[in-house]
N, C-alpha and C positions, 0 to 999 in steps of 0.2 A: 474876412473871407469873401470872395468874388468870382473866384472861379468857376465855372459851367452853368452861372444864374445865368436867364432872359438878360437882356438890355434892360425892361424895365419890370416892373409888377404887372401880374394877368391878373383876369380877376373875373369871377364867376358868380353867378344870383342865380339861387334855385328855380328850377322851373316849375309854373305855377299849376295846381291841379284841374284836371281837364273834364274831371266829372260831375256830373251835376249833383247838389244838394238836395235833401229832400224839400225846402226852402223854396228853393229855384221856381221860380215859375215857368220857366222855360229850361226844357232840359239841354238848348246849347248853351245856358249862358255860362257855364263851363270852360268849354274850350276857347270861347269868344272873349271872357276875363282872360284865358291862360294866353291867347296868341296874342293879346293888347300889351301884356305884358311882356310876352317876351319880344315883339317890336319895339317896346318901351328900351329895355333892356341893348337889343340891336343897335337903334340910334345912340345908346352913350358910349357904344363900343364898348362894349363890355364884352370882355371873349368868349364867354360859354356860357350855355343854363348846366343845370347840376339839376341831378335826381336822386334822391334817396327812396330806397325800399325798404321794408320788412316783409315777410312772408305770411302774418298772420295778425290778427288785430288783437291787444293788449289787453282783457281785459277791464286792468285797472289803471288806462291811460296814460300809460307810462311814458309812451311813445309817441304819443302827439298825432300825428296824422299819415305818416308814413305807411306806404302800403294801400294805398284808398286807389290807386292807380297804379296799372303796369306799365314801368319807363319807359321800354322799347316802343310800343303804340304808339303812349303819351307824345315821345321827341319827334317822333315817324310823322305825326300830325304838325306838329309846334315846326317840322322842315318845312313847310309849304305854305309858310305865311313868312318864313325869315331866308336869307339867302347868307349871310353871315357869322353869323355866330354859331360858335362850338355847341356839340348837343351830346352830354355824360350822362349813361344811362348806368346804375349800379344794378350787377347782378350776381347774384351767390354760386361760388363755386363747388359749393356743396350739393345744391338742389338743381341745376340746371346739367344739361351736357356738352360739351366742348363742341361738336360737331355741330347741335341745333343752334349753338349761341355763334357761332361761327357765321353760320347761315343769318341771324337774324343780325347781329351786328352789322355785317357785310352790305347785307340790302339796306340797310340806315344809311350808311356812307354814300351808297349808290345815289337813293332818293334827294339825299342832302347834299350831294356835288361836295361829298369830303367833307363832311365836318362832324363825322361820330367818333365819339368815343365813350369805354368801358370802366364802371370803375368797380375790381375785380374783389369781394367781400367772401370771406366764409360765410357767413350768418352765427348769430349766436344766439335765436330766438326760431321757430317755423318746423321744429322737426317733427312735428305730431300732424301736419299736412303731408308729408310725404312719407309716412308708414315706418320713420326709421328713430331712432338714437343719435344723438350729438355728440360725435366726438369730440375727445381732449384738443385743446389748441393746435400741438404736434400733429397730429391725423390731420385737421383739416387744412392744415396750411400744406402738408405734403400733396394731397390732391390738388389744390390749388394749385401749387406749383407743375404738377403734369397738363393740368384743362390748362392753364396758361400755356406750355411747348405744347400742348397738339394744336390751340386754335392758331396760336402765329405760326406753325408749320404751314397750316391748312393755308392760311393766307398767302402762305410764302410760295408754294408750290405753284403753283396754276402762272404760263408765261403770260407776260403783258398784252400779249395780242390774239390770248384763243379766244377771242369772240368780237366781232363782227357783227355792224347792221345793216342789212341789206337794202337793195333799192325798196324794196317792196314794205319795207318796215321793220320783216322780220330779225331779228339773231340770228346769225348763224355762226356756232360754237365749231373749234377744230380740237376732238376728242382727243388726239394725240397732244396737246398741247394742256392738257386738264392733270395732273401728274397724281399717283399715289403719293404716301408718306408713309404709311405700311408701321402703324405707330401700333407695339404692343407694350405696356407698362402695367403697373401696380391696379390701375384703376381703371383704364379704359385701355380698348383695344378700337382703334381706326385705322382703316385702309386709305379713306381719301378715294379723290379728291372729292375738293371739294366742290359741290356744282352750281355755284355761282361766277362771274365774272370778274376778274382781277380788279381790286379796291382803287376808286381814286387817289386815295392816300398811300395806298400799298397795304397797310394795315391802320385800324384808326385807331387812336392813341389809348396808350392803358394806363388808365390811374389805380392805384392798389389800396387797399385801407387795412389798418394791421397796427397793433403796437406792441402785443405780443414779441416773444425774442421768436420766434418760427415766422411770426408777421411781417418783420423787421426784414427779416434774412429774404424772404419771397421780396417785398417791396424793393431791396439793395439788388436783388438778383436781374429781376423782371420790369419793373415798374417805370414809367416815364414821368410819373407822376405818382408821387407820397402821399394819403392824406393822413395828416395826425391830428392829433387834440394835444396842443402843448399852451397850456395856461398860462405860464412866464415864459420872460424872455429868456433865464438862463437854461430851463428846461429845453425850449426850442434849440437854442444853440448847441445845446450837448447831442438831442436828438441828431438834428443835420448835418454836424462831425462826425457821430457814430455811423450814419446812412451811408454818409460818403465814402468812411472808410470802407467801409463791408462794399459796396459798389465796385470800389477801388481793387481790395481784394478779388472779387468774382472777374477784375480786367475791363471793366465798363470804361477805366476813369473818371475823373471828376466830371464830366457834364450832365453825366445821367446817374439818378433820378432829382426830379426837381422834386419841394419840398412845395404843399398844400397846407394853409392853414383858416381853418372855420374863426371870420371874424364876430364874435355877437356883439354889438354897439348898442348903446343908447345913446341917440344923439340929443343936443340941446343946443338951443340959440344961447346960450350964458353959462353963467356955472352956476349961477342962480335958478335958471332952466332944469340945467341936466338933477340939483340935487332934487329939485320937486319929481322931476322925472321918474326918478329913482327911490324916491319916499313913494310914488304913488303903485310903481311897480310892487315894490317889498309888499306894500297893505291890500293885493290882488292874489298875494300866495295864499295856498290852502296849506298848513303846515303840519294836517291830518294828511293828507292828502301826499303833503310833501315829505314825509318819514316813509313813504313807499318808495316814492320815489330814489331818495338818497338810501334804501338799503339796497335797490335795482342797482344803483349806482358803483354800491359794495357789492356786488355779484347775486344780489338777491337772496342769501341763504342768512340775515341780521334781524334779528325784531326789534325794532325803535320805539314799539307802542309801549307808554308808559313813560319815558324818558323824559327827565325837564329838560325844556327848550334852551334854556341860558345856561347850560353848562355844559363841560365836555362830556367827548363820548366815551365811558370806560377802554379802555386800552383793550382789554378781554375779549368785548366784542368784533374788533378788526380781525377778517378774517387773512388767513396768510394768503398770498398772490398766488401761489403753485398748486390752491387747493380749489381755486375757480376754473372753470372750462370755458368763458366764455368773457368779453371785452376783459381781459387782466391788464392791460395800458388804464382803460376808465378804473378798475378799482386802486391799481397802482397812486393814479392821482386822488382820489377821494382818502385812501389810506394816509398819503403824506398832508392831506389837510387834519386830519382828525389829528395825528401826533404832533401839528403844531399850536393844539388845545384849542381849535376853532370849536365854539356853540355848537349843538345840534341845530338853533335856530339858524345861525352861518353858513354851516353845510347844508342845509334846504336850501337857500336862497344860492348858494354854489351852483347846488344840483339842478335849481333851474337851467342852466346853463349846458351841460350835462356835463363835464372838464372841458370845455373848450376855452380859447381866448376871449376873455371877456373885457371891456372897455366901455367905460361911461363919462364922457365930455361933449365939448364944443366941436367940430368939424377941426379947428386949429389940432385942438388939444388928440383927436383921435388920428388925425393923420401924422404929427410927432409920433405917435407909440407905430402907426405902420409904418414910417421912415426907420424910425432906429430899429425895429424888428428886420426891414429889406437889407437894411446896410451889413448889419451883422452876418448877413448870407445867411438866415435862417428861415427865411420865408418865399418862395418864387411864384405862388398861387397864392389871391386869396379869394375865399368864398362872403360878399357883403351880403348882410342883412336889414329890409325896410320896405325892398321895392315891393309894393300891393298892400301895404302897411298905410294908413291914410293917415296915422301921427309920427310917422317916422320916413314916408317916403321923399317929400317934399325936403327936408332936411341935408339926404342922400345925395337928391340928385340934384340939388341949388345947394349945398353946402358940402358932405363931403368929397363927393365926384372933383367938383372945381378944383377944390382944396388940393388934392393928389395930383391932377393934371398941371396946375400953376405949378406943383414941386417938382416938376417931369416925372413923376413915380409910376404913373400907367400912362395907356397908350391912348392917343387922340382919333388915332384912324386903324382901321385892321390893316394887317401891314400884307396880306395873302388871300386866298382866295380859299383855302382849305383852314382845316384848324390845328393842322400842326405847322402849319408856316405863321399862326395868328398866335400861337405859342411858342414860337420862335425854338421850337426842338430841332436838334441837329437832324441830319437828315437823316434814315435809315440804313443800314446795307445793305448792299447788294446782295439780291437773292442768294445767288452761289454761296455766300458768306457767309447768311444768316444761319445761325443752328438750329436741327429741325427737332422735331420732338423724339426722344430718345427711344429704340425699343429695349424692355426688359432684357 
């Protein structure tokens, strides 16, 4: 399959946190690590930083560090030290509002000369900071799917030229040229416009996160970018057939959505390297610690305490996929590892990972599994893991990085000046065309 991929693999490294530790002796060295790094990141051409949120912190560290910083700020700062790379800021379409995120996206793109984009999540954690209940998957993906047409309406509406800078410095906006959209739906009611100045990119690009069949469906619908957690390769495959199709169906064609995949590596100079690597990783898991972890993983409603480590998990306690509210893709895959008799001590060490792609070799050995993963047209994003890592970065960027570029797999130079030409996405509609957010 090859149809509607990039030319080559894009590829993404999260961006680094911008706030200071309590540690720190200096409360910038925060952002001064994050902007080093994402310069680091800049010069290898690397096409984006990535951000992940949560809304509230775990309190049984489930979650890693996610949430210790808000993306939008965070990338808003990390523009002004980079002039190239794409800047993805993840925000929940459940807890935010189409119109303010509108606004804040928009002025990211501005700041950055085009290079924001959104990558659009329910949440499945944070509903006790905002006074409310979590809906079923169906509910929040349905909202989703409206904050998504009313904010690309909002973008869509306002013409290319109502706003103007005068001699004197100022803006000067032509109000006739700002339009309604006059959006009344299920969930939100906007009038528009909206009052900021028409986007360098027109809209900046939207990645979606979903595995869910309501996730799926929004992703195939909306999305310019997929991201999934698909562990193998033939998982992956089935996924990015099934995406396509459903795309296909809604009338996109094959080009859009591209397909987004979290690489986690362990790299080594040898295979004698990576297995030490790998034995010393395993003997750093808490596997107290990690029986929370992998029943989060199961949807959170499993008790694992008591269980022997070296055998399987009773079949009784997997809970059915339809009966979780929240990441049902991640229990999906932890489900299908347990019925094929993997350990509890296996599924921890899984869990570390959380379902994603996980790969542990030599630079050789890990850009073979991303070649045959690109070829197969199942992957057109990948997100690497290492950079700010001091036993794994050096690896990266003097061994995996080369290794990709000598295969022509990824790009050597940004090929644009924005980050959807650095993501080689077809180009947008024309306004006229585009579909606006629907009223009830």
């Amino acid at each position: 399959m090859t149809v509607g991929r990039p030319r080559r693999l894009k590829t993404l490294v999260g961006a680094a946190n911008v706030v200071a530790a309590s540690n720190d002796g200096d409360p910038t060295i925060g952002v001064r690590r994050a902007v080093e790094l994402a310069r680091k990141a800049e010069a290898e051409r690397i096409t984006g930083l990535f951000t992940a949120d949560l809304l509230q912190i775990d309190p049984a560290g489930l979650a890693g560090t996610a949430g210790a910083q808000e993306p939008l700020i965070a990338l808003a700062a990390l523009s002004q030290a980079t002039s190239r790379i794409g800047l993805v800021a993840t925000v929940s379409t459940s807890f935010h509002h189409p119109y303010n995120l509108a606004r804040q996206i928009g002025t990211l793109d501005h700041v950055s000369g085009g290079r924001a984009a959104w990558n659009a999540v329910t949440s499945s954690v944070g509903e006790e900071n905002f006074g409310e209940t979590l809906p079923g998957p169906e509910a929040r993906y349905a909202r989703a799917a409206e904050f998504i047409a009313v904010v690309n309406a909002l973008f869509d509406a306002n013409a290319r030229d109502a706003a103007h800078r005068k001699d004197s410095g100022a803006i000067a906006v032509d109000p006739a040229k700002f339009h309604r959209i006059a959006h009344r739906g299920a969930h939100f009611t906007v009038a528009g416009p909206l009052n900021i100045p028409p986007l360098p990119q027109g809209r900046p690009v939207l990645f979606q996160a979903g595995q869910s069949e309501a996730g799926v469906n929004v992703g195939a619908r909306y999305a310019e970018i997929v991201y999934t957690a698909q562990p193998t390769l033939e998982g992956a495959i089935a996924f990015a057939t099934e995406l396509r199709r459903r795309a296909t169906a809604y009338g996109r064609g094959e080009a859009l959505p591209r397909v987004m995949n979290s690489f986690h590596a362990v790299i080594g100079e040898s295979e004698a390297d990576v297995v030490r690597r790998l034995r010393e990783k395993h003997a750093r898991i808490d596997y107290e610690q990690g029986r929370l972890k992998l029943a989060d993983m199961l949807g959170g409603q499993v008790d694992l305490s008591g269980l022997p480590l070296d055998a399987p998990l009773p079949a009784a306690l997997l809970p059915e996929v339809e009966s979780i509210d929240r990441r049902r893709g991640r229990v999906e895959i932890f489900r299908r590892y347990a019925r094929q008799g993997l350990t509890l001590r296996a599924l921890i060490i899984e869990a570390q990972e959380t379902g994603h792609w996980s790969v542990a070799g030599t630079p050789e050995q890990l850009a073979d599994a991303i070649e045959e993963r690109f070829r197969a047209g199942a992957v057109d994003v990948l997100t690497l893991h290492g950079l700010g890592n001091p036993d794994q970065e050096d690896l990266l960027l003097n061994g995996l990085l080369p290794e990709l570029r000598r295969r022509a797999l990824i790009d050597t130079d940004y090929g644009g000046d924005d980050f959807r030409s650095n993501l080689e996405l077809p180009p947008l509609p024309a306004p006229a065309a585009r579909p606006r957010a629907r009223r009830a």
